[in-house]
SEDREN-680746 format. One line per 4 residues: number of its first residue (from 1); for each residue x, y, z of C-alpha. Coordinates in steps of 0.2 Angstrom, whole numbers, padded with zeros to 4 digits, always signed. Layout:
NUM) X,Y,Z | ...
! end
This chain:
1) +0269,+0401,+0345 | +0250,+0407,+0353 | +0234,+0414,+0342 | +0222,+0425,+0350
5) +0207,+0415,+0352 | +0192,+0426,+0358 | +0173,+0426,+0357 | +0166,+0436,+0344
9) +0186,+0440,+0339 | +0184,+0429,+0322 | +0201,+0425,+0314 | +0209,+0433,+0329
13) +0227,+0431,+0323 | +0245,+0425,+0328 | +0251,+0434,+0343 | +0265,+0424,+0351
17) +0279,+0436,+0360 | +0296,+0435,+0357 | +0311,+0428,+0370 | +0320,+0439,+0382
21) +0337,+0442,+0379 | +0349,+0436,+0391 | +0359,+0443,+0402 | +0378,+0449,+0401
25) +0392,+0448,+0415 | +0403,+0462,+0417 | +0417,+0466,+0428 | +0417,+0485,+0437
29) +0434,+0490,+0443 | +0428,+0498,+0463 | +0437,+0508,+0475 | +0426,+0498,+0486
33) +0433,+0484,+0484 | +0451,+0478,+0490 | +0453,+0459,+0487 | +0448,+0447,+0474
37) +0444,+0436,+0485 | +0425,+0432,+0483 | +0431,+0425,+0468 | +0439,+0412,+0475
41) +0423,+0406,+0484 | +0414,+0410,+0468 | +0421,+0407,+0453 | +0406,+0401,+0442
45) +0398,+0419,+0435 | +0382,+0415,+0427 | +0368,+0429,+0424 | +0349,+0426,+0419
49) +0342,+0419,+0407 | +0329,+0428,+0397 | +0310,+0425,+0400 | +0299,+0414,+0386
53) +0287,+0426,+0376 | +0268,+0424,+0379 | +0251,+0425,+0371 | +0243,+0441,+0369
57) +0259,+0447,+0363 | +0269,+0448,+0378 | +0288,+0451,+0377 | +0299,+0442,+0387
61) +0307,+0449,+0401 | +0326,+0451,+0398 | +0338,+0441,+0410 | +0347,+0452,+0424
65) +0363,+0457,+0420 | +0376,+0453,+0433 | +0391,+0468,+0437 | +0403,+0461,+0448
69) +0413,+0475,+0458 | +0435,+0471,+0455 | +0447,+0479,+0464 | +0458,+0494,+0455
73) +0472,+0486,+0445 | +0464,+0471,+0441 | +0472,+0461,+0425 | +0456,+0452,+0415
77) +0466,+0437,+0404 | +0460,+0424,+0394 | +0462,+0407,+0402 | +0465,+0397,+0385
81) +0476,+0409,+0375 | +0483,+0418,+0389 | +0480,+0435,+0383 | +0478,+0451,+0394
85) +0461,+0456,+0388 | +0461,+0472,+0399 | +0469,+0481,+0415 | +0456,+0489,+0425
89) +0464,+0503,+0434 | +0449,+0516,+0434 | +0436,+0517,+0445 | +0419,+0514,+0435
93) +0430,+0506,+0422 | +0421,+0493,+0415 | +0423,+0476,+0403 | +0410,+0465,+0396
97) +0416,+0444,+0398 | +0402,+0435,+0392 | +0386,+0444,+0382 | +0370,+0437,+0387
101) +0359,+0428,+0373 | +0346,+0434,+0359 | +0330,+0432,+0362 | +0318,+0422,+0349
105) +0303,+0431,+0340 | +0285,+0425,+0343 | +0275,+0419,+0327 | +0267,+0437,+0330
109) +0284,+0443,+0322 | +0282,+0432,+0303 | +0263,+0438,+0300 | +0261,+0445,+0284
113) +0247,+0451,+0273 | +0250,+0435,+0263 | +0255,+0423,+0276 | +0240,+0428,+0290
117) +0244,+0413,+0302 | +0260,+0408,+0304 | +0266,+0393,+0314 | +0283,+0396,+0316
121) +0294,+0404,+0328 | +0312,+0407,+0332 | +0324,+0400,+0345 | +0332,+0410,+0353
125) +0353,+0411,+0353 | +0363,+0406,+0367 | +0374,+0418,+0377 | +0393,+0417,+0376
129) +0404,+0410,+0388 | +0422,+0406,+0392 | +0436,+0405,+0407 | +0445,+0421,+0411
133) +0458,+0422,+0427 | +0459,+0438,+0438 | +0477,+0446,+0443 | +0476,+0458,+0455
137) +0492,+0471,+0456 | +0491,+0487,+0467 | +0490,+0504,+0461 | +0502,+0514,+0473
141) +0513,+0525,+0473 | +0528,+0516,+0481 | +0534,+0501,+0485 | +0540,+0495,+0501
145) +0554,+0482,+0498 | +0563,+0474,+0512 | +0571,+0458,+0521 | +0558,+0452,+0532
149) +0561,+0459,+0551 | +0567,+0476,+0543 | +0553,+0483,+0551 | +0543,+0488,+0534
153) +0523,+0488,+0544 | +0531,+0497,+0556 | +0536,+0510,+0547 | +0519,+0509,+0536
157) +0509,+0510,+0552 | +0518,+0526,+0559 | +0520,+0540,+0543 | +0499,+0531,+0537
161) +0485,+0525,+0545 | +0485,+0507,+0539 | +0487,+0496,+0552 | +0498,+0479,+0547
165) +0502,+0464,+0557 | +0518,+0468,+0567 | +0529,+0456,+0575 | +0548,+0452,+0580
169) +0548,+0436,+0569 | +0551,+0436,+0549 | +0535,+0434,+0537 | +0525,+0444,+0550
173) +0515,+0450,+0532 | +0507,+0438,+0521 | +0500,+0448,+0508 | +0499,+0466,+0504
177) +0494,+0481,+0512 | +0489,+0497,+0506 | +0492,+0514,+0517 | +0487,+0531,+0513
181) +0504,+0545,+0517 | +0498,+0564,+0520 | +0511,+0576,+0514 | +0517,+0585,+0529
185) +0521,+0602,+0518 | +0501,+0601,+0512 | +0487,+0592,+0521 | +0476,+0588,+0506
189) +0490,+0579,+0493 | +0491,+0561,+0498 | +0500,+0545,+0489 | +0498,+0529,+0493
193) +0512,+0515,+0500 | +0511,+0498,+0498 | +0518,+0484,+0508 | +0524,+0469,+0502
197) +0530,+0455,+0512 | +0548,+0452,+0516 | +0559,+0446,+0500 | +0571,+0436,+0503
201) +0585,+0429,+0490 | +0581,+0418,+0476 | +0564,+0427,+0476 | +0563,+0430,+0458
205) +0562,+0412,+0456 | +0547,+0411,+0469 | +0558,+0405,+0484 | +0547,+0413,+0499
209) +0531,+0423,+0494 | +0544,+0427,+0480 | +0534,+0436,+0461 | +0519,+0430,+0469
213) +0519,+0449,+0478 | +0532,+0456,+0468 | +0519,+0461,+0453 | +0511,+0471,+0467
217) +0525,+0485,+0465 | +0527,+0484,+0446 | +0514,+0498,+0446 | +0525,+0509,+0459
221) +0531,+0525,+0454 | +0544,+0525,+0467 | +0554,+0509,+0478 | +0558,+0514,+0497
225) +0571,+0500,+0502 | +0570,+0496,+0518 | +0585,+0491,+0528 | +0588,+0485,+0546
229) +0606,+0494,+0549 | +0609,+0487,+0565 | +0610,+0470,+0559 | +0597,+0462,+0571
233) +0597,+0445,+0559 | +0618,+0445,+0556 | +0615,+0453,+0539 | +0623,+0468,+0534
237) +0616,+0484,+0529 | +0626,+0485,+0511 | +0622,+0464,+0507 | +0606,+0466,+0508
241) +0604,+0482,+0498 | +0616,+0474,+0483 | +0604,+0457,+0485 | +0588,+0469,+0485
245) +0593,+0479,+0470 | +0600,+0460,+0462 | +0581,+0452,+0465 | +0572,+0463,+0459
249) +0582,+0466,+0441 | +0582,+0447,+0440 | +0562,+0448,+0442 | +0562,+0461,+0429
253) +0575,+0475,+0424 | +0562,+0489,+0421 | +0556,+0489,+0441 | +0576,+0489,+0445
257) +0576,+0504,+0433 | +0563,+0513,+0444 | +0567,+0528,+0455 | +0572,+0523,+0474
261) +0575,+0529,+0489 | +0583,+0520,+0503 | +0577,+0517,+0522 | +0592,+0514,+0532
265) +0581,+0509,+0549 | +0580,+0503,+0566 | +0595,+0521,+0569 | +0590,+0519,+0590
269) +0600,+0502,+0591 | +0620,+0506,+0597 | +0626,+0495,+0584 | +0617,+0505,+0569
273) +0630,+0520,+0571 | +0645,+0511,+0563 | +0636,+0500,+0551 | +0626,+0516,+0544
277) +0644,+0524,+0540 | +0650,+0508,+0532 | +0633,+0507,+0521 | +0637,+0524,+0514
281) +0654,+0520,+0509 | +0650,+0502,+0501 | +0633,+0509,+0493 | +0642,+0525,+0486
285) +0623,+0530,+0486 | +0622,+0552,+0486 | +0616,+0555,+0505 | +0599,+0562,+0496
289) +0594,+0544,+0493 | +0596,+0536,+0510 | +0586,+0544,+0526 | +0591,+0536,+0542
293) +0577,+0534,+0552 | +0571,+0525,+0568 | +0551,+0518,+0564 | +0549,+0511,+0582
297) +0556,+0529,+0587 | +0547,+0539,+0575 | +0565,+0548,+0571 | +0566,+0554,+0554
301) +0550,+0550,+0545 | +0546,+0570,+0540 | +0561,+0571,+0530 | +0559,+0554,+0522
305) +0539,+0560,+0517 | +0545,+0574,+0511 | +0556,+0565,+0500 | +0545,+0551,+0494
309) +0533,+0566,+0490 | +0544,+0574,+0480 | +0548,+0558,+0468 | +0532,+0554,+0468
313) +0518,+0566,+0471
! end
């Protein structure tokens, strides 16, 4: 509430400005982005508030709005009813959480030719608020699914350019990786490959990394089961094809319902030979589903791109 109060400006009038407004948080789905994890560090959003009016009519200035960049495929849901609010899987895809506050008028705003010198004003409205939890699952293509030690980064780091953690001991990958494949018959089409880490049984229920990676392949077009075929850990080949296909039903039937191919790797071991042929009979699978391969050899992998395009390009 302000009057002008001038020299030689007799009955100079109300002129008090009205509030800002505040500002708004959105979330921006970014191909810039990869993780969700400045989330974690930051979990408290809060934009500006809007600025007091003035005298001499001045407005306000509005608070700044904040626009935090997500990753793509990032689920928005309500932390008290549980709700998916949205699913951001476009890039410039954007959703409003909180919307900032409305700004109060100045007395300037009630003057009238009957009421000349108001003394009122208005306050102004606060903004919204609530708690929302961020789910990330990644868009690609296909799904790498494998035992851990059946040599999944390897194969990801030698048909893309991603370069995963690769080691000779199990649960060498502790959280998803994303690799770009170029299709051998046509430089420019691409898909995208993600690696989960190693499943192992009883995953559906969480044992091991269990469902807390297996959403990341619920977007995958196509499964490529990966499987060590030389028995490296005492597994073989056929077991862990039936317990794969078995976990991942139990998770959810539609991603057992998916289109797959199967990997039957680590071919260069001796032992692989004879276990390969035993696989094909206990499987029953049509030879256009399983591509012996080699990913430490690089044996094989054109045909299987090839493959993996033709599902899923």
């Amino acid at each position: 509430m302000s009057f002008r109060r001038e020299k030689y400006v007799p009955r100079g009038g109300p002129d008090g400005g009205g509030g800002g407004d505040g500002g708004s948080v959105y979330l921006e789905a970014s191909e810039q982005v990869g993780t969700l994890l400045p989330f974690y560090y930051r979990p408290l959003l809060k934009a500006e508030k809007g600025h007091p009016g003035q005298g001499k009519n001045k407005q306000g200035r509005r608070g700044k709005t904040i626009v935090r960049p997500v990753p793509l495929g990032t689920l928005v849901i309500n932390d008290e009813t549980g709700e998916t609010i949205d699913d951001l899987v476009e890039a410039g895809q954007r959703i409003l959480l909180a919307r900032g506050g409305k700004g109060g008028r100045g007395n300037a705003s009630f003057a009238t030719s009957t009421r000349r010198a108001p003394r009122i004003a208005e306050k102004g409205k606060p903004g919204e608020g609530g708690g929302f939890n961020l789910e990330l699952k990644l868009l690609a293509m296909v799904g790498l699914v494998g035992y851990p030690n059946a040599g999944k980064s390897t194969l990801l780091s030698r048909i893309s350019h991603a370069h995963p953690r690769i080691a000779a001991y199990p649960f060498t990958t502790l959280s998803p990786t994303l690799g770009i494949v170029t299709n051998p018959a046509d430089t420019y089409q691409t898909i995208t490959i993600a690696d989960i880490p190693g499943l192992i049984d009883g995953a559906h229920r969480n044992v091991g990394l269990g469902h807390e990676f297996l959403r990341h392949i619920e977007r995958s077009r196509v499964l490529l089961l990966i499987l060590d075929v030389a028995g490296v850990d005492g597994r073989l080949p056929a077991d862990d094809y039936f317990h794969l296909r078995h976990e991942l039903e139990l998770h959810k039937p539609e991603l057992a319902a998916k289109q797959f191919l199967v990997a039957a790797n680590k071919m260069d071991r001796p032992e692989a030979g004879d276990n390969f042929r035993d696989f094909l009979r206990s499987s029953r699978l049509p030879a256009s589903r399983v591509f012996p391969i080699s990913a430490l050899e690089g044996e094989g992998l054109t045909e299987l791109k090839k493959a993996l395009f033709d599902l899923a390009g």
